[in-house]
N, CA and C atoms of all chains as a GROMACS GRO file, in nm:
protein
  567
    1UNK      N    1   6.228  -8.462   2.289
    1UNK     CA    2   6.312  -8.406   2.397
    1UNK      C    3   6.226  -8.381   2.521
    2UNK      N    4   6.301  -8.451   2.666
    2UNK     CA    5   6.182  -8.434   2.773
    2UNK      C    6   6.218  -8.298   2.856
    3UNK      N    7   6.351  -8.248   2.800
    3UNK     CA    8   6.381  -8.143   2.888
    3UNK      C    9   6.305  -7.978   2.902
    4UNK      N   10   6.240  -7.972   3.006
    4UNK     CA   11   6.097  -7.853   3.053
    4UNK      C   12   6.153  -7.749   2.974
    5UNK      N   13   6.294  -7.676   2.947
    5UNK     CA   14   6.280  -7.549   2.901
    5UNK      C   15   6.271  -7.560   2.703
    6UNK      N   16   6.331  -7.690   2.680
    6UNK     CA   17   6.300  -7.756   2.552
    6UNK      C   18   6.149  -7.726   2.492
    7UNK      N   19   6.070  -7.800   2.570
    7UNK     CA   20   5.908  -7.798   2.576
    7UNK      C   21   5.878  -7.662   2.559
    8UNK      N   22   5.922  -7.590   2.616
    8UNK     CA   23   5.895  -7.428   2.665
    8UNK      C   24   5.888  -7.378   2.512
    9UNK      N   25   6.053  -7.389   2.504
    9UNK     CA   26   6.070  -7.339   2.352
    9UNK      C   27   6.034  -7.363   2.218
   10UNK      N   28   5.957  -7.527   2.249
   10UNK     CA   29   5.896  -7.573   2.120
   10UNK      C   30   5.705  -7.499   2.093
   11UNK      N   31   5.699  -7.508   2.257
   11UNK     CA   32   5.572  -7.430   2.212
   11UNK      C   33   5.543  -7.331   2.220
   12UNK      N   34   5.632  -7.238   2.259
   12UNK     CA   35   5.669  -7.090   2.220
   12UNK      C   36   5.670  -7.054   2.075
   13UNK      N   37   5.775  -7.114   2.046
   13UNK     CA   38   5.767  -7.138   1.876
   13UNK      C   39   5.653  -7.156   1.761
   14UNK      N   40   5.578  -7.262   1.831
   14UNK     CA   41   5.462  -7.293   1.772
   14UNK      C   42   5.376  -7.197   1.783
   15UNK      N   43   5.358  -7.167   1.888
   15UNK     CA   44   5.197  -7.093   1.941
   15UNK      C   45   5.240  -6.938   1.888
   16UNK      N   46   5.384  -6.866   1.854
   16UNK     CA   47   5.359  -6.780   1.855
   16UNK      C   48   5.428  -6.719   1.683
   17UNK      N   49   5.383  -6.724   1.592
   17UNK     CA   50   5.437  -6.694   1.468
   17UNK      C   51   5.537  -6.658   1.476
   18UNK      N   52   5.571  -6.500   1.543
   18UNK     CA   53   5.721  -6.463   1.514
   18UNK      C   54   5.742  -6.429   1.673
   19UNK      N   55   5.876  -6.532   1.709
   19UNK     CA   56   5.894  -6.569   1.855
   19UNK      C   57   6.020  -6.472   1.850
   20UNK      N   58   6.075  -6.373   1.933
   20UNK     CA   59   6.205  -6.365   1.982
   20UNK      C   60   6.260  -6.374   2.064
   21UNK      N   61   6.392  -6.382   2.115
   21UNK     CA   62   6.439  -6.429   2.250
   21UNK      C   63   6.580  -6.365   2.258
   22UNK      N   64   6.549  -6.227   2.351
   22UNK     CA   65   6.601  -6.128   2.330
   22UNK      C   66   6.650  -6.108   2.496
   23UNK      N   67   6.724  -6.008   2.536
   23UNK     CA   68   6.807  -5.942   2.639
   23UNK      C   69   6.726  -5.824   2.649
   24UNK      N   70   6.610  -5.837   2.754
   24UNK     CA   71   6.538  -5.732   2.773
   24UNK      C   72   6.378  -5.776   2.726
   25UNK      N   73   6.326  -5.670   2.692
   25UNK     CA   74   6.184  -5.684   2.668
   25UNK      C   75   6.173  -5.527   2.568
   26UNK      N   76   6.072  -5.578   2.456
   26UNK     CA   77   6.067  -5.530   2.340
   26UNK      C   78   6.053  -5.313   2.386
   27UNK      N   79   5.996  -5.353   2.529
   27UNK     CA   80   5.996  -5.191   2.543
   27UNK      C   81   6.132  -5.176   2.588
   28UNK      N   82   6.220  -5.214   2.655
   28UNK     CA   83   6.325  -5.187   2.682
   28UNK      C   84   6.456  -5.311   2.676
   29UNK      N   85   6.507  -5.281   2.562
   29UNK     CA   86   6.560  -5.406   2.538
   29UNK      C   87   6.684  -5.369   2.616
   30UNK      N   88   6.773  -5.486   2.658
   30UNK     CA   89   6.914  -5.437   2.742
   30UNK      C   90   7.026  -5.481   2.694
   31UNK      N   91   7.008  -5.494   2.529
   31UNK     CA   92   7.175  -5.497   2.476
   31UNK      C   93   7.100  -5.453   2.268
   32UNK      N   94   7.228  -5.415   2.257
   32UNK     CA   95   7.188  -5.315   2.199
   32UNK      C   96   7.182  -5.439   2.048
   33UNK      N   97   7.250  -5.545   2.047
   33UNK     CA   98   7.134  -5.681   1.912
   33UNK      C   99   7.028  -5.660   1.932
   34UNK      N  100   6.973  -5.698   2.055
   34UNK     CA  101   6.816  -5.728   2.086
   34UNK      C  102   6.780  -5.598   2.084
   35UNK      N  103   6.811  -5.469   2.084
   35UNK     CA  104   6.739  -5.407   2.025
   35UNK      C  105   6.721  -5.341   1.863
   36UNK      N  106   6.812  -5.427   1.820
   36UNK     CA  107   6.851  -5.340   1.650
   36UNK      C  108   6.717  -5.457   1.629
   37UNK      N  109   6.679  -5.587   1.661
   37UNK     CA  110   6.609  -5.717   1.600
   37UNK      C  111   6.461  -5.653   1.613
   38UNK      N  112   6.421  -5.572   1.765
   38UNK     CA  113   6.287  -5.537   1.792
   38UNK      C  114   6.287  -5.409   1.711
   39UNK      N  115   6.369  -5.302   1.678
   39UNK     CA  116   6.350  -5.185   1.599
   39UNK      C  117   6.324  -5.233   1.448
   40UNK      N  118   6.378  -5.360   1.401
   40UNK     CA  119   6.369  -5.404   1.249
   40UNK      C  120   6.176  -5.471   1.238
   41UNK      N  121   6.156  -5.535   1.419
   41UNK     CA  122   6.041  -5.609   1.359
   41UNK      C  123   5.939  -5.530   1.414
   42UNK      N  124   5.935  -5.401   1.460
   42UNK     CA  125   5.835  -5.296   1.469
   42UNK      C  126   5.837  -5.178   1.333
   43UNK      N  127   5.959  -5.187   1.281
   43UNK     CA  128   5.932  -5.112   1.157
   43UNK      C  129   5.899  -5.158   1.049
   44UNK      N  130   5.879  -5.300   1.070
   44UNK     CA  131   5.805  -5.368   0.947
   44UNK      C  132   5.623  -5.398   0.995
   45UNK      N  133   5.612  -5.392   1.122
   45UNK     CA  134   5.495  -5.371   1.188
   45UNK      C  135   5.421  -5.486   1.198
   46UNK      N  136   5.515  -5.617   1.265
   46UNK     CA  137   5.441  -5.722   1.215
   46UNK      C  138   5.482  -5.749   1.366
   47UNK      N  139   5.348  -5.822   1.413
   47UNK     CA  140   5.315  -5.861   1.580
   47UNK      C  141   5.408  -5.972   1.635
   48UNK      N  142   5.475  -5.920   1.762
   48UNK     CA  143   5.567  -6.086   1.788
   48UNK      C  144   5.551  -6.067   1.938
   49UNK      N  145   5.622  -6.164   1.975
   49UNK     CA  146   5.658  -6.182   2.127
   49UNK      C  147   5.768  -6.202   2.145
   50UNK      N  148   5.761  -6.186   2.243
   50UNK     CA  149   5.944  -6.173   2.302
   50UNK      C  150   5.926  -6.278   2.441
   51UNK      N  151   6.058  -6.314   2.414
   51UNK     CA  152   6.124  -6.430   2.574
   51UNK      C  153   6.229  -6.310   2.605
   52UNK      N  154   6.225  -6.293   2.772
   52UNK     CA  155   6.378  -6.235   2.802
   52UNK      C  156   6.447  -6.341   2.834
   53UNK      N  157   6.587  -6.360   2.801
   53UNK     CA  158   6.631  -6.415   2.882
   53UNK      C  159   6.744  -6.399   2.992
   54UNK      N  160   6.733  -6.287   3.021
   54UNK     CA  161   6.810  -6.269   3.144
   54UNK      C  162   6.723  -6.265   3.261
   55UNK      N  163   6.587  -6.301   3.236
   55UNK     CA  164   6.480  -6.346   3.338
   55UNK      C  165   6.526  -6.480   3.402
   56UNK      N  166   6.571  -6.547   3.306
   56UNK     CA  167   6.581  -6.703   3.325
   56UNK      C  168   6.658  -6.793   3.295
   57UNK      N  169   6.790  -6.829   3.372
   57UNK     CA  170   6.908  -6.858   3.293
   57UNK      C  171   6.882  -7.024   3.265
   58UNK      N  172   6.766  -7.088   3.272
   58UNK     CA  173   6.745  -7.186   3.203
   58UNK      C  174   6.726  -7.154   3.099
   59UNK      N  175   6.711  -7.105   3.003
   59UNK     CA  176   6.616  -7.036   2.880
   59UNK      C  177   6.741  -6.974   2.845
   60UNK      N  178   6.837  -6.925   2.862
   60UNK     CA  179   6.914  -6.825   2.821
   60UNK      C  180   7.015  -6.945   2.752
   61UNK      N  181   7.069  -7.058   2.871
   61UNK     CA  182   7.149  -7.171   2.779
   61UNK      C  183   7.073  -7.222   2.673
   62UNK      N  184   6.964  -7.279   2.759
   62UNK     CA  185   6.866  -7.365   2.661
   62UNK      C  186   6.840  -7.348   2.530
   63UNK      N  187   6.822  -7.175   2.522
   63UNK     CA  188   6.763  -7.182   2.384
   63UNK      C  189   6.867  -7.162   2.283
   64UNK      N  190   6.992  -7.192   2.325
   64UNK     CA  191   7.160  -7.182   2.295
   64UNK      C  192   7.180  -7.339   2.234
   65UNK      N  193   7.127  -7.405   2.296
   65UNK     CA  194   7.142  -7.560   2.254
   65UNK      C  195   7.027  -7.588   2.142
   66UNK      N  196   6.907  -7.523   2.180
   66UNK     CA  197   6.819  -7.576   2.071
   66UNK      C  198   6.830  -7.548   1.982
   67UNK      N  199   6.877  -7.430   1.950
   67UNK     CA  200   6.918  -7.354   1.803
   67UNK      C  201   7.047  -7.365   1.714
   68UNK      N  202   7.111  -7.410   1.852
   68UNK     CA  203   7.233  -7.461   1.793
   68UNK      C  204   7.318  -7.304   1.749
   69UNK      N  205   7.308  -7.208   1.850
   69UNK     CA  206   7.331  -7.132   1.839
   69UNK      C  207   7.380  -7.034   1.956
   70UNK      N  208   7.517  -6.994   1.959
   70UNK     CA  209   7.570  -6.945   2.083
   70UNK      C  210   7.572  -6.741   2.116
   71UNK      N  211   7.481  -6.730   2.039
   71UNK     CA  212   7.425  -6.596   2.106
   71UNK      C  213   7.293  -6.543   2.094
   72UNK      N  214   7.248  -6.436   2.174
   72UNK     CA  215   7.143  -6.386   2.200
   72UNK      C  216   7.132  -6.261   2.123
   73UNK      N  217   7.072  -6.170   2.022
   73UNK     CA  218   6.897  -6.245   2.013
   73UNK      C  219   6.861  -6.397   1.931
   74UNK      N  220   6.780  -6.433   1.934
   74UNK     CA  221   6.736  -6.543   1.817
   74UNK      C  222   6.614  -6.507   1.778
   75UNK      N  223   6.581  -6.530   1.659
   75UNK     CA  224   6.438  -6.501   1.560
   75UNK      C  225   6.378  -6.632   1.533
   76UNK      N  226   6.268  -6.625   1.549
   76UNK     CA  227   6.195  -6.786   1.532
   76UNK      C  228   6.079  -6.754   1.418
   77UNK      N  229   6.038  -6.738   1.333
   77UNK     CA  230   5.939  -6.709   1.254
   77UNK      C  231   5.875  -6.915   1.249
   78UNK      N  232   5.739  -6.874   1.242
   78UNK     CA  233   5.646  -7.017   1.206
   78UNK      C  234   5.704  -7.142   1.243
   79UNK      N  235   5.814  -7.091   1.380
   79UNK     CA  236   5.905  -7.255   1.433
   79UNK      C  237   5.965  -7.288   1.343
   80UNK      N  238   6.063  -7.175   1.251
   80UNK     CA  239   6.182  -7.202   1.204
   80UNK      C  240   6.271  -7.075   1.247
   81UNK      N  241   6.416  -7.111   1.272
   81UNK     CA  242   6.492  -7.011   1.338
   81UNK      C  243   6.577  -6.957   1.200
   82UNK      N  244   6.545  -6.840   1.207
   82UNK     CA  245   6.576  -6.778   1.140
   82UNK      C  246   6.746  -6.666   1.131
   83UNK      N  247   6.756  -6.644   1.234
   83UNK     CA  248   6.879  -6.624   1.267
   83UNK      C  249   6.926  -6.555   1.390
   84UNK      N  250   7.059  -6.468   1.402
   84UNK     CA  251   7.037  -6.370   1.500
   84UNK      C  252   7.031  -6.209   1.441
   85UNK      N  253   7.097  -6.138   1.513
   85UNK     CA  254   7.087  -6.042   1.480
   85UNK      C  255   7.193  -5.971   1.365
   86UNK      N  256   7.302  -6.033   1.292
   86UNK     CA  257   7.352  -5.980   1.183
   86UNK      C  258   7.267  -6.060   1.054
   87UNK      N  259   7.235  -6.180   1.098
   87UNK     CA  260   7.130  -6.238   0.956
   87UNK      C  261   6.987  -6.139   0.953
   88UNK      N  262   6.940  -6.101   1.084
   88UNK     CA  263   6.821  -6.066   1.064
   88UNK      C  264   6.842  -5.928   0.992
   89UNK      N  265   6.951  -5.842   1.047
   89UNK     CA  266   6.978  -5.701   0.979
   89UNK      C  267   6.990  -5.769   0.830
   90UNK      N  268   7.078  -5.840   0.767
   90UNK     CA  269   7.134  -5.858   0.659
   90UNK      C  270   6.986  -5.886   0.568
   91UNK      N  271   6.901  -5.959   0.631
   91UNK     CA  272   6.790  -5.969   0.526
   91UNK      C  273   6.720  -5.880   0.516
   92UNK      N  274   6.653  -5.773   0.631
   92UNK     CA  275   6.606  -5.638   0.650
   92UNK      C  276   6.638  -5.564   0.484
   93UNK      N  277   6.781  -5.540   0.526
   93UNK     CA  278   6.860  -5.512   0.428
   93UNK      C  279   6.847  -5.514   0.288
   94UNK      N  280   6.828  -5.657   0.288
   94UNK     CA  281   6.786  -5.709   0.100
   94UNK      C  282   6.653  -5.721   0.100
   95UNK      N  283   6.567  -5.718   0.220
   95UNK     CA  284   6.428  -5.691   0.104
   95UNK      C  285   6.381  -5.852   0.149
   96UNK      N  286   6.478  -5.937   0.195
   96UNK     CA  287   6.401  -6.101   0.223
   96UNK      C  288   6.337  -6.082   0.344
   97UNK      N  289   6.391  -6.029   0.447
   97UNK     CA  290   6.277  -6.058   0.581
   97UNK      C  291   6.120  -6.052   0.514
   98UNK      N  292   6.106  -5.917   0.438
   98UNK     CA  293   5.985  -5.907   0.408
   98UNK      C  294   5.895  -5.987   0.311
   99UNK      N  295   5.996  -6.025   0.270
   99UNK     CA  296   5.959  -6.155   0.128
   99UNK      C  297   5.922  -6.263   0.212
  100UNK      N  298   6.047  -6.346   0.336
  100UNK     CA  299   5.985  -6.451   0.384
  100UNK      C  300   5.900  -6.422   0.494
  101UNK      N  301   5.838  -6.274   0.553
  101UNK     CA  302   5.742  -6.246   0.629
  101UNK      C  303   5.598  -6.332   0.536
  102UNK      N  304   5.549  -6.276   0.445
  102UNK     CA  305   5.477  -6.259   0.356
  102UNK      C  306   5.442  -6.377   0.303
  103UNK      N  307   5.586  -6.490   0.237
  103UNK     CA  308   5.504  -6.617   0.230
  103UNK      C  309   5.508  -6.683   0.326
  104UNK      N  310   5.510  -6.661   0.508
  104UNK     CA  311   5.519  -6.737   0.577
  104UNK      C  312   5.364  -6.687   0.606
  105UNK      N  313   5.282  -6.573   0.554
  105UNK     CA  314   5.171  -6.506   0.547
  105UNK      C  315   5.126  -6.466   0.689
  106UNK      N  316   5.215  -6.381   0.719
  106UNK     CA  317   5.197  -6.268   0.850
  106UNK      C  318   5.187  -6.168   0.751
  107UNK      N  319   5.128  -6.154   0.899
  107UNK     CA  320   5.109  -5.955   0.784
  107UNK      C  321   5.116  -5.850   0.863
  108UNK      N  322   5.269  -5.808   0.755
  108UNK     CA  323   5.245  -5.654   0.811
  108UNK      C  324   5.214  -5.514   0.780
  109UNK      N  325   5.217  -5.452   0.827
  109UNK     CA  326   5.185  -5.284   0.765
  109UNK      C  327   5.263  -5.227   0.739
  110UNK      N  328   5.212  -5.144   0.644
  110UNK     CA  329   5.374  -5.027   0.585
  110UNK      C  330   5.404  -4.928   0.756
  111UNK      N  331   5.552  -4.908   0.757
  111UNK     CA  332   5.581  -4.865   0.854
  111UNK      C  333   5.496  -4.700   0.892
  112UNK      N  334   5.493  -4.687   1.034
  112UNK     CA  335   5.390  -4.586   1.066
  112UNK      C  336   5.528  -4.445   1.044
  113UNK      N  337   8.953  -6.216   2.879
  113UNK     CA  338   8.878  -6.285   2.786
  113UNK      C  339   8.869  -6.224   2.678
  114UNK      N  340   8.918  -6.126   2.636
  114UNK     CA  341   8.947  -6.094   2.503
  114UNK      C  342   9.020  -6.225   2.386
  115UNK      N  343   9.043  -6.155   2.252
  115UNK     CA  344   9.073  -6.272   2.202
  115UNK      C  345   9.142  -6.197   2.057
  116UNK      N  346   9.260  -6.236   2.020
  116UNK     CA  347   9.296  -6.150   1.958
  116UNK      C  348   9.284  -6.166   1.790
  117UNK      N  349   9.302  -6.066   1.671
  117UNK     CA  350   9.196  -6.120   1.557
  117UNK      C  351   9.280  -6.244   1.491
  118UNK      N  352   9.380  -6.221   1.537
  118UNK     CA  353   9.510  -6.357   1.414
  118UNK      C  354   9.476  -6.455   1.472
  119UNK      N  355   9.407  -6.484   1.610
  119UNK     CA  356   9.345  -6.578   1.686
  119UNK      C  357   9.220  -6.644   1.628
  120UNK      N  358   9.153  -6.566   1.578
  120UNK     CA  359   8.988  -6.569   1.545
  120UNK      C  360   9.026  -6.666   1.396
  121UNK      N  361   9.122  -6.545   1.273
  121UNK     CA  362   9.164  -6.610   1.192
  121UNK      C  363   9.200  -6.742   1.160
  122UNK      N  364   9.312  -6.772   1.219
  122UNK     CA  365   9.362  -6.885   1.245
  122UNK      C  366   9.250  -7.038   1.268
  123UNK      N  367   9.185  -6.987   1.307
  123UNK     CA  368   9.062  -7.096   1.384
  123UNK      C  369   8.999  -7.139   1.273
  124UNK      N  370   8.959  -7.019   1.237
  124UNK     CA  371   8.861  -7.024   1.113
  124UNK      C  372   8.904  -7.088   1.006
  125UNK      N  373   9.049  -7.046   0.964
  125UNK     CA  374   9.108  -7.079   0.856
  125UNK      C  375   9.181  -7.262   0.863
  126UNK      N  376   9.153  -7.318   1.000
  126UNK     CA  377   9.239  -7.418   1.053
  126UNK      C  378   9.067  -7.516   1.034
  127UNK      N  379   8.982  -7.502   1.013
  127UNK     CA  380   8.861  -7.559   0.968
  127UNK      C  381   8.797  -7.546   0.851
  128UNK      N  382   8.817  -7.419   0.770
  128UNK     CA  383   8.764  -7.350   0.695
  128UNK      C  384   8.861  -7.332   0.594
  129UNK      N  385   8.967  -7.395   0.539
  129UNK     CA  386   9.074  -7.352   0.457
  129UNK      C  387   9.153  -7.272   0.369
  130UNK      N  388   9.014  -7.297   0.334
  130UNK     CA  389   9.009  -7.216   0.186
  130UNK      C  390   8.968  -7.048   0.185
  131UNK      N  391   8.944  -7.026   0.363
  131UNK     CA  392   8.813  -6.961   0.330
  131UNK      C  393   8.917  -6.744   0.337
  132UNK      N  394   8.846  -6.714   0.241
  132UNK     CA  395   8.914  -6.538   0.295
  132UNK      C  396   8.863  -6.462   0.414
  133UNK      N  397   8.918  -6.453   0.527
  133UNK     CA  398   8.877  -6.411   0.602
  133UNK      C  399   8.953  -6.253   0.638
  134UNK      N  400   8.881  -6.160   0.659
  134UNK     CA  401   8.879  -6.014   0.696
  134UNK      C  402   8.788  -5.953   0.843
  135UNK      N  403   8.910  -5.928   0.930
  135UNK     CA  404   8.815  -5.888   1.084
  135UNK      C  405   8.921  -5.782   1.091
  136UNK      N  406   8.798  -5.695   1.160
  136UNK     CA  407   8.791  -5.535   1.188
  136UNK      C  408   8.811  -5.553   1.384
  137UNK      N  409   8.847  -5.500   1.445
  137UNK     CA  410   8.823  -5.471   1.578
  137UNK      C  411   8.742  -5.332   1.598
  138UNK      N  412   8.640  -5.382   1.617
  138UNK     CA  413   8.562  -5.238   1.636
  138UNK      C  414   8.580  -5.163   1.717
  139UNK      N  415   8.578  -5.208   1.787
  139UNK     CA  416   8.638  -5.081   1.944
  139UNK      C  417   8.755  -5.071   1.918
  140UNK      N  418   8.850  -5.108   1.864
  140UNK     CA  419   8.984  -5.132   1.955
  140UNK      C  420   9.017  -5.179   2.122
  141UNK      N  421   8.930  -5.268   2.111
  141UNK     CA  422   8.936  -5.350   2.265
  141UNK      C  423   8.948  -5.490   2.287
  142UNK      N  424   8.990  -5.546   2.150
  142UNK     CA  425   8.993  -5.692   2.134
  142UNK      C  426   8.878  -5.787   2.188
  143UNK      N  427   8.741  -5.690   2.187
  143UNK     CA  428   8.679  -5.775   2.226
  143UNK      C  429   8.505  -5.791   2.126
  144UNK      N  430   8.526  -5.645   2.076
  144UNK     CA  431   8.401  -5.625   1.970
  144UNK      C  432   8.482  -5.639   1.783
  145UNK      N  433   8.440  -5.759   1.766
  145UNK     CA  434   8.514  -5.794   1.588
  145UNK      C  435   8.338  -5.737   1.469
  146UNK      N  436   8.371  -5.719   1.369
  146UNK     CA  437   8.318  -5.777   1.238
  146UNK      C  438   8.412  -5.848   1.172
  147UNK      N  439   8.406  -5.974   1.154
  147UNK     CA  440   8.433  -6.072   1.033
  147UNK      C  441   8.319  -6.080   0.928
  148UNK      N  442   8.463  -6.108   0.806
  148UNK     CA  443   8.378  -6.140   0.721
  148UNK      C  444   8.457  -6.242   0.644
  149UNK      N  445   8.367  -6.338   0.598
  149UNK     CA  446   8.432  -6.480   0.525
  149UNK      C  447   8.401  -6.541   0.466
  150UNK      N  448   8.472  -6.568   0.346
  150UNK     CA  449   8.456  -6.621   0.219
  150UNK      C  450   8.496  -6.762   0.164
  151UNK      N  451   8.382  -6.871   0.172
  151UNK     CA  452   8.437  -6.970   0.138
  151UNK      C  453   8.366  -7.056   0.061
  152UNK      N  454   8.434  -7.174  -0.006
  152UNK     CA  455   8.337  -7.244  -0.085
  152UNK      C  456   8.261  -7.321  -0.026
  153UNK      N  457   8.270  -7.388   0.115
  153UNK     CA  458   8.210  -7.473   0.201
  153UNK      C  459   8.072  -7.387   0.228
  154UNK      N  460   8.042  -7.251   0.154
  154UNK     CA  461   7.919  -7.212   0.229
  154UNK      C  462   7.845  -7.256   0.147
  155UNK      N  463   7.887  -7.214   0.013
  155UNK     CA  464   7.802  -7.277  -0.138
  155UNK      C  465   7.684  -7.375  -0.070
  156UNK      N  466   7.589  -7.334  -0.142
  156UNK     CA  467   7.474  -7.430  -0.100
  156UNK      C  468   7.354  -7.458   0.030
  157UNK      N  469   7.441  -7.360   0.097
  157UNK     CA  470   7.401  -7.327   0.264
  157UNK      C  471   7.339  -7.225   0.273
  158UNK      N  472   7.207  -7.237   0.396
  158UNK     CA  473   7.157  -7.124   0.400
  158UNK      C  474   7.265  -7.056   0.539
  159UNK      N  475   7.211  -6.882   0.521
  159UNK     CA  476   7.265  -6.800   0.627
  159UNK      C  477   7.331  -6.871   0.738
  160UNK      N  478   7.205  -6.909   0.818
  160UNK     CA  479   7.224  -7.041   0.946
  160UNK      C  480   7.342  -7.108   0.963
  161UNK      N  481   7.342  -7.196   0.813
  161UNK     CA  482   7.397  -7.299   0.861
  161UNK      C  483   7.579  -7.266   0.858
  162UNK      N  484   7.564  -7.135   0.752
  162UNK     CA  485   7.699  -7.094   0.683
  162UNK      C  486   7.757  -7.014   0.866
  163UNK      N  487   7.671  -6.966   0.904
  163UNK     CA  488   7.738  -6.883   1.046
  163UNK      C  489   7.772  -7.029   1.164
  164UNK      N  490   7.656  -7.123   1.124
  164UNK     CA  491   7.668  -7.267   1.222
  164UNK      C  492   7.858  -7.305   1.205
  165UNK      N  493   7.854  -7.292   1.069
  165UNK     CA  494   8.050  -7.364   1.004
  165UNK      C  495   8.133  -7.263   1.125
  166UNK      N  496   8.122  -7.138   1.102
  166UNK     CA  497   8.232  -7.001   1.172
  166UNK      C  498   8.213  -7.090   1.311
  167UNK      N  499   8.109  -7.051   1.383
  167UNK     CA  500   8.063  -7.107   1.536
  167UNK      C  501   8.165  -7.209   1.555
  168UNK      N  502   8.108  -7.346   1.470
  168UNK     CA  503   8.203  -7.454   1.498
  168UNK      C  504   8.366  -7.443   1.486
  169UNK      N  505   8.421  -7.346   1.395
  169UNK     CA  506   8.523  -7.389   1.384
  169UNK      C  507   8.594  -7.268   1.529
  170UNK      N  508   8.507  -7.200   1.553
  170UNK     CA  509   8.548  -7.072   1.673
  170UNK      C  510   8.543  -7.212   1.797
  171UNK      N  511   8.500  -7.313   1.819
  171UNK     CA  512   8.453  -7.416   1.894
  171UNK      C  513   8.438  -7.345   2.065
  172UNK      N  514   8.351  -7.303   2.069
  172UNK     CA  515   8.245  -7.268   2.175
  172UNK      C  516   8.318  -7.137   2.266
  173UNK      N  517   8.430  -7.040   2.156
  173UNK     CA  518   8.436  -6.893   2.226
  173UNK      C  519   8.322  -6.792   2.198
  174UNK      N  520   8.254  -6.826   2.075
  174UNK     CA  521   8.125  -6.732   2.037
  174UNK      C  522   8.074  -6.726   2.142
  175UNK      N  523   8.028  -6.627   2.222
  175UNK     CA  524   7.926  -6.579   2.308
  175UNK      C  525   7.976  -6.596   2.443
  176UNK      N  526   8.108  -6.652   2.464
  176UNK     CA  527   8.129  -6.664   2.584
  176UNK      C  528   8.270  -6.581   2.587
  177UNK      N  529   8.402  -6.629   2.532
  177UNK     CA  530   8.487  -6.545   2.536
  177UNK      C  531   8.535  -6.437   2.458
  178UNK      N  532   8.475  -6.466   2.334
  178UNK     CA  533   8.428  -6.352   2.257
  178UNK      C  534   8.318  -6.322   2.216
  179UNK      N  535   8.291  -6.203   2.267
  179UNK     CA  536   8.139  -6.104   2.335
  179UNK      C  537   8.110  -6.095   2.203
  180UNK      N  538   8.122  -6.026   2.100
  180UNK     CA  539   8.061  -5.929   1.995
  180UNK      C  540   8.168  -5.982   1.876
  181UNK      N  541   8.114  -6.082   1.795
  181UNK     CA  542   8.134  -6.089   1.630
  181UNK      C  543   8.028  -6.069   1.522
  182UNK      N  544   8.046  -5.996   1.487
  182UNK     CA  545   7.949  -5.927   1.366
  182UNK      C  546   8.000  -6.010   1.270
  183UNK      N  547   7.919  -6.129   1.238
  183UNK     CA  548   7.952  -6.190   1.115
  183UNK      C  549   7.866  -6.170   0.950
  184UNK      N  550   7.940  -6.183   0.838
  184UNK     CA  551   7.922  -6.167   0.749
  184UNK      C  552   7.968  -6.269   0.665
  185UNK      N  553   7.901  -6.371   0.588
  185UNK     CA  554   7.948  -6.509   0.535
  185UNK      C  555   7.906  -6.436   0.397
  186UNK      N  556   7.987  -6.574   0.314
  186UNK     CA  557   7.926  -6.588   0.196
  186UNK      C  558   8.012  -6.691   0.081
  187UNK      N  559   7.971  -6.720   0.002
  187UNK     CA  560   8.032  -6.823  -0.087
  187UNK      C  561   8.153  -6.758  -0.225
  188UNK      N  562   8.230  -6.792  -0.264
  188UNK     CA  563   8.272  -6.677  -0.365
  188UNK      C  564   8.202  -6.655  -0.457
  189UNK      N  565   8.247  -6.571  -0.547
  189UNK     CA  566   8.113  -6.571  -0.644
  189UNK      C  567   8.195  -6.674  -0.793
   0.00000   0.00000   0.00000
């Protein structure tokens, strides 16, 4: 794919283990998914980055098409998308986020 | 741009056939839902792809004319 915000998002993905792409920024997120997704992946204490995308409404469609997915937040663990924000609660939930944290071998800390 | 739930239903069920579907209006504003839906077409699917089926058969109101669906899939048991 030659399209620039494509590129963006593939090596976002890559370069950053656990990618999110959220409404706001992890200190102040501005809808209240993107912030239930950053409260789940700071209480498991495992390091990520965040895309806003209401910075950039290339990025905001874009990463809508790449995921094949028509809302905001999205979870990218090891450049696989993992879901949005009712999959990501739902695995929280059962105990898998932390299971597929672990063999994707990030590591996190017991919550502070 | 609201959207009303026998609306949502209907969609779902007009792609999804088989499938049991149950939506809540959370606000009472026709515009914040939880669904939840039960079908055999998820069998075999991960999370993703089972919310990818709802998406498609909603065919491109998710996120635009309807703001807030709290979805909940799953296969019967």
């Amino acid at each position: 794919m030659s399209d620039p915000t494509f590129q963006r998002i593939s090596s976002e993905i890559t370069q950053n283990p656990v990618m999110l792409y959220m409404k706001g920024n992890a200190m102040f997120p501005q809808c209240g998914f993107s912030a239930r997704v950053v409260q789940i992946l700071t209480h498991l204490g495992v390091p990520f980055k965040t895309a806003n995308v209401l910075e950039d409404p290339a990025l905001r469609d874009g990463i809508k098409q790449f995921s094949n997915w028509p809302t905001i937040p999205q979870l990218y663990v090891k450049g696989e998308f993992i879901g949005g924000c009712d999959i990501v609660t739902e695995m929280f939930q059962s105990g898998e986020l932390t299971t597929l944290l672990a063999e994707k071998g990030i590591t996190h800390e017991a919550a502070a | 741009m609201a959207m009303a739930a026998s609306e949502i239903e209907a969609l779902i069920k007009a792609a999804l056939p088989d499938a049991r579907v149950a939506i809540e209006d959370l606000a009472g504003d026709g515009d914040h839902y939880a669904a939840t839906v039960v079908s055999d077409h998820f069998r075999g699917k991960s999370r993703v792809q089972q919310h990818q089926l709802v998406f498609a058969a909603l065919r491109g109101r998710m996120g635009g004319e309807l703001h807030a669906l709290a979805l909940q899939t799953s296969a019967p048991e």
